[in-house]
Residue frames relative to the residue before (quaternion, step in Angstrom):
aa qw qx qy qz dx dy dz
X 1.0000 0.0000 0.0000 0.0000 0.00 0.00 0.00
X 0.6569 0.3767 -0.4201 0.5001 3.50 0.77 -0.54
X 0.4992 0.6306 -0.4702 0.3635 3.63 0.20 -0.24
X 0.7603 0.4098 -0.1546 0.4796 3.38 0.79 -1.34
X 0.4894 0.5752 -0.4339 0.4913 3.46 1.34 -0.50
X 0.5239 0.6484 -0.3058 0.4600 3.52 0.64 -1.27
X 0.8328 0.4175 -0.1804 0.3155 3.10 -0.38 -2.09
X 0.6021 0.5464 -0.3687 0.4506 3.90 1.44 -0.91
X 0.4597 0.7406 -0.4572 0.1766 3.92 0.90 -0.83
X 0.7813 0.5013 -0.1875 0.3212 2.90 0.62 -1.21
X 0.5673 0.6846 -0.0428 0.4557 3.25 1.19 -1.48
X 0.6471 0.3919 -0.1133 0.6441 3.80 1.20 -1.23
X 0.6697 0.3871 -0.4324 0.4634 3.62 0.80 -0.79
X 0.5335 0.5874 -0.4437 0.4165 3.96 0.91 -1.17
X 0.6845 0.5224 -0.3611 0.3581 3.98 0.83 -1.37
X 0.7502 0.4428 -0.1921 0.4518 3.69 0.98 -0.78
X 0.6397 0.3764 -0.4718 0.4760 3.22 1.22 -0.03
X 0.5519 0.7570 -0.2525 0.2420 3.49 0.80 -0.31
X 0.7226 0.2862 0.0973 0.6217 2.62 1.29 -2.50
X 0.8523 0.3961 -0.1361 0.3131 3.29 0.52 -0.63
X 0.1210 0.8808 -0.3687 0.2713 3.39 1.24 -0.96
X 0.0625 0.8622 -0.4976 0.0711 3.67 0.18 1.28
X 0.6416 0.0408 -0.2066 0.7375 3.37 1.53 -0.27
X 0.3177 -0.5751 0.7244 0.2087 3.35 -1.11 1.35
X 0.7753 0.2316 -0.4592 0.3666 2.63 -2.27 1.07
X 0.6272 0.5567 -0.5139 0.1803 3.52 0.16 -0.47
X 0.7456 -0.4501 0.2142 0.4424 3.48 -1.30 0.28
X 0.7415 -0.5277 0.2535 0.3278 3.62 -0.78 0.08
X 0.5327 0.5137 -0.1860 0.6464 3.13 2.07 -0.79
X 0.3636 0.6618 -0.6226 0.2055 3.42 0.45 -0.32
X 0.9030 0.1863 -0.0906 0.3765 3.40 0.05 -0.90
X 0.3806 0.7841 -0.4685 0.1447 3.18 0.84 0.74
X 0.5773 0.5875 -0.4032 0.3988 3.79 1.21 -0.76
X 0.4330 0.5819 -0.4701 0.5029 4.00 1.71 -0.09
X 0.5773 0.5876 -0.4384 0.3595 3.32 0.08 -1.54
X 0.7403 0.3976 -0.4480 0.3054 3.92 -0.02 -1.36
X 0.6658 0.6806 -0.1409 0.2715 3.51 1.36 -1.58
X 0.5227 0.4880 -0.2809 0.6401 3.41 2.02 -0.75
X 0.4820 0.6360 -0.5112 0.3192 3.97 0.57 -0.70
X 0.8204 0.4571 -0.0637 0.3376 2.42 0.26 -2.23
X 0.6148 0.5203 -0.2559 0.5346 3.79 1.00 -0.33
X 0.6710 0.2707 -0.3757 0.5790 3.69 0.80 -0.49
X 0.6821 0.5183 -0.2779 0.4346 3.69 0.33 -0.46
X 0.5808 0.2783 -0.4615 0.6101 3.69 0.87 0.12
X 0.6639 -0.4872 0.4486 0.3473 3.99 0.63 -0.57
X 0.4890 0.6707 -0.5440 0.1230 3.31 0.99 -0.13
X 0.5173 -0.6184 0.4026 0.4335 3.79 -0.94 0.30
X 0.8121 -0.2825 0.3744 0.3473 3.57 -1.49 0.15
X 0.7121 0.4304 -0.2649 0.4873 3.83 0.87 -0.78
X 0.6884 0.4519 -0.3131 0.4731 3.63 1.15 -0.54
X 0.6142 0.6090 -0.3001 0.4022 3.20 1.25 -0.45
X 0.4842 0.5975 -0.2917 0.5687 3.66 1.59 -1.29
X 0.8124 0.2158 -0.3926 0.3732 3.38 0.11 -1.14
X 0.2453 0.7357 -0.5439 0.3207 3.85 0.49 0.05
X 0.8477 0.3002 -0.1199 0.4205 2.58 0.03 -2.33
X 0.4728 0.5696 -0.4406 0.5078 4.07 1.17 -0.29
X 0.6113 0.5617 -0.3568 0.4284 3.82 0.66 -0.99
X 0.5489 0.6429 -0.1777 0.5038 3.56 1.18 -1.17
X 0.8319 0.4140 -0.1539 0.3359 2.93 -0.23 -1.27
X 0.6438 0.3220 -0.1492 0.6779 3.60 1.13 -1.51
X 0.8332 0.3507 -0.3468 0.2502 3.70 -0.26 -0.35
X 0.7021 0.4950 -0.0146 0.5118 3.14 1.70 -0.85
X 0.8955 -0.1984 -0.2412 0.3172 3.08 1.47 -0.38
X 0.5147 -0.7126 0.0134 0.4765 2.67 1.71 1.77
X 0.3394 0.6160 -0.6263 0.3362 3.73 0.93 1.19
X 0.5223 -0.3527 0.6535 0.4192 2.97 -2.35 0.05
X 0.5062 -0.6015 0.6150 0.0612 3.06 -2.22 1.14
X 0.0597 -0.7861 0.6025 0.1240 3.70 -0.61 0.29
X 0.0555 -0.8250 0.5181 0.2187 4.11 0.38 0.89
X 0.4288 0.6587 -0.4861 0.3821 3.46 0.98 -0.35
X 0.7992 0.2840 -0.1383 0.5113 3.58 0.72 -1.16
X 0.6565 0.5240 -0.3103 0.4451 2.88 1.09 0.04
X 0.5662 0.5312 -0.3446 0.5277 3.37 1.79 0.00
X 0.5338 0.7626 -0.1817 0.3170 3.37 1.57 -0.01
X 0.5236 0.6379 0.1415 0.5467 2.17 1.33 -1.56
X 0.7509 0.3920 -0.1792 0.5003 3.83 0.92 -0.76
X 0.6693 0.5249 -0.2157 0.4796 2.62 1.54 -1.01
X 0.4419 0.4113 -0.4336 0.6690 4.17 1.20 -0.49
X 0.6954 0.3818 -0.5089 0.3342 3.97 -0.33 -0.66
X 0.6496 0.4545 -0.4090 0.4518 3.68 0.57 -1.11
X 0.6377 0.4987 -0.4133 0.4168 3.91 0.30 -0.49
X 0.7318 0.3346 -0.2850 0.5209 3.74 0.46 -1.30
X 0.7103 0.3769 -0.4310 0.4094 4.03 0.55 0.37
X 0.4414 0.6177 -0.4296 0.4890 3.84 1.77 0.05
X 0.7848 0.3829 -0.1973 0.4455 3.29 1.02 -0.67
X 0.5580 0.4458 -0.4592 0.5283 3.55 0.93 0.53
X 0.2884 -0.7364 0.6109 0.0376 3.44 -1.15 1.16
């Protein structure tokens, strides 16, 4: 299991820089200390709505933006797919 924890890192970061990207441009790490926090939520199972609000938790607490869960339920949902597919 830790292997695979590992092996998702990368993959979940590619999903947030992609889809998600609250401040465009920022360095590439920008979001990595998320990356551990989404692992650990798709891997216990949590569903797609706990996961949005995370990334809402993020967003408004962390970096005083407005949250969009709609897109942000999206957005869980491309994450839960690109971590089904990592063995």
């Amino acid at each position: 299991m830790r292997q695979r924890v590992h092996r998702l890192f990368k993959p979940i970061r590619d999903v947030l820089r992609a889809h998600w990207d609250p401040i465009p441009g920022s360095p590439e790490d920008e979001y990595d200390s998320y990356v551990w926090g989404l692992i650990g939520r798709l891997e216990r199972g949590e569903d797609d709505e706990a996961v949005a609000r995370y990334l809402d938790q993020v967003v408004v607490d962390l970096m005083s933006l407005q949250a969009f869960h709609h897109r942000h339920l999206e957005i869980a949902d491309k994450l839960r797919s690109v971590a089904a597919g990592v063995r």
